[in-house]
C-alpha positions, -999 to +999 in steps of 0.1 A: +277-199+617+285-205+655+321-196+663+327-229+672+320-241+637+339-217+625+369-225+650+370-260+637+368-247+601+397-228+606+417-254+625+408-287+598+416-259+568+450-247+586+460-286+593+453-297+560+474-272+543+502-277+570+499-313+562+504-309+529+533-295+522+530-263+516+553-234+535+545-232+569+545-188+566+531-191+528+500-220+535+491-198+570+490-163+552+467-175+527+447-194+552+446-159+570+437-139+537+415-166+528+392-165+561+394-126+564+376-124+534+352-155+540+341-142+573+345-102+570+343-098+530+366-077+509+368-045+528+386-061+557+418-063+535+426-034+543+436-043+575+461-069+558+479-042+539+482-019+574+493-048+597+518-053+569+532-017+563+534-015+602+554-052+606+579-031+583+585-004+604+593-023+634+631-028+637+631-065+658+607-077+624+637-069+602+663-071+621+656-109+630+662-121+593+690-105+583+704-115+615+694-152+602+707-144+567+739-135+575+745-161+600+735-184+570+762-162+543+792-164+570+780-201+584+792-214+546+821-191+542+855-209+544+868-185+568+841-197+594+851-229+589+886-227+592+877-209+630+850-235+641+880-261+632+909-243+650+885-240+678+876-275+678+917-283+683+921-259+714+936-228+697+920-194+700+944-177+670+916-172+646+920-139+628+898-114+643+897-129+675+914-108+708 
């Protein structure tokens, strides 16, 4: 199979799962896993559980979501709320603030 065939198999596969509905991160690691194995066969998944195991033990990778996450837990908290309305009025006497 030329590479461009298998470029255009990879790109119709990858918009077809985007398309339909599926998780962007879970419909492009399957398409990943799935074309690893089509085009280098089982013993390439090794690499998958490396590159994994090493995503892990780079700070920025985990620091990004929990960053995201707690945004998200203080984002819905009334406290925050309360803040992002006194600021809205003009005053800065929110508690914690200098």
């Amino acid at each position: 199979m030329s590479p461009t065939t298998q470029g255009l198999l990879v790109l119709l596969v990858t918009l077809a799962v985007l398309l339909s509905g599926v998780p962007v991160a879970f419909g492009l690691g399957v398409i990943s896993i799935f074309f690893l194995i089509f085009f280098q066969g089982f013993d390439a998944l090794k690499v998958v559980a490396e590159t994994f195991y090493a995503g892990l033990n780079d700070f920025t990778l985990v620091s990004i979501p929990m960053f995201v996450m707690m945004g998200a837990a203080i984002g819905s908290s009334p406290r925050a709320r309360t803040c992002t309305r006194r600021s809205i009025a003009g005053s800065i006497a929110c508690p914690g603030a200098w």
